[in-house]
N, C-alpha and C positions, 0 to 999 in steps of 0.2 A: 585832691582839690574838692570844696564841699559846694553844696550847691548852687549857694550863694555867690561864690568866686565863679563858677563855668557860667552863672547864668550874668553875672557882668561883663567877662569877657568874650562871650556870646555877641552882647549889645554893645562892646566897643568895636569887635573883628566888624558886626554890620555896619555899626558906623562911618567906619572908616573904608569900608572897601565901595561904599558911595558916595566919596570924596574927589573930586578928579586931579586936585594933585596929589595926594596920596597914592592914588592909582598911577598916576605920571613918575612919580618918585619908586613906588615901591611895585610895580609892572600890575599885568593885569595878565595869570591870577594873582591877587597880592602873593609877594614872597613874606608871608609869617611863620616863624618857627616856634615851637613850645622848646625842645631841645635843639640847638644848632648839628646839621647833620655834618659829615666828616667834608662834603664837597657843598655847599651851601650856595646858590646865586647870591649874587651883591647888588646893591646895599638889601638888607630886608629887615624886617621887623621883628621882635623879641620876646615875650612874655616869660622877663626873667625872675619875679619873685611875685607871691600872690599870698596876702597874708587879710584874716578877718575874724576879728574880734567880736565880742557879744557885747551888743550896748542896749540893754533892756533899762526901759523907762517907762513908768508910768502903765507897769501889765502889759507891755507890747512888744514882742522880737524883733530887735533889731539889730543889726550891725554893722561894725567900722569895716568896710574892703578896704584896701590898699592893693593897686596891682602895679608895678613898676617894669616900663616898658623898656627899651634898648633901638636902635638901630644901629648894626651892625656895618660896616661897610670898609672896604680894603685901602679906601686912598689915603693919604697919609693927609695927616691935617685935621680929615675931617669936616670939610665943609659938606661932601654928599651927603654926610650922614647927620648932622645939624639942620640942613636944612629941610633932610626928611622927616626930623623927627621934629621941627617946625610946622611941617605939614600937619601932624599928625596931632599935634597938640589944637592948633585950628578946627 
């Protein structure tokens, strides 16, 4: 992961673990996983692909992040997991 992707997903993990439903949704310590582990609590949050480009303009470094999130979660249907990750888009 290069700098620029840990130091965004740095500032999303902050921002969101000082959300109160997010915290209501995804417990408190947040359940966030980089990898899903073999026994995971449910629902939790996902950091499944993290991708960034070079967009230099004008003499200046900069770049496209793209991070693509996931919530995880066992019930069928899906509504825990929509509307956590409602929270989270909030």
């Amino acid at each position: 992961m290069s700098g620029v992707e840990e130091s965004l997903e740095t500032a999303i993990h902050a921002t969101i673990a000082g959300d109160a439903a997010v915290v209501a949704a995804l417990g408190d310590p947040l359940r966030i996983a980089d990898l899903a582990s073999p026994q995971p609590a449910y629902p939790f949050l996902e950091f499944v692909r993290r991708t960034s480009e070079p967009f230099n303009s004008a003499g200046c470094e900069a770049y496209v992040v793209t991070i693509d999130l996931a919530v995880v979660s066992r019930e069928e249907g899906g509504r825990i997991a929509r509307a956590a990750m409602s929270d989270v888009r909030n």
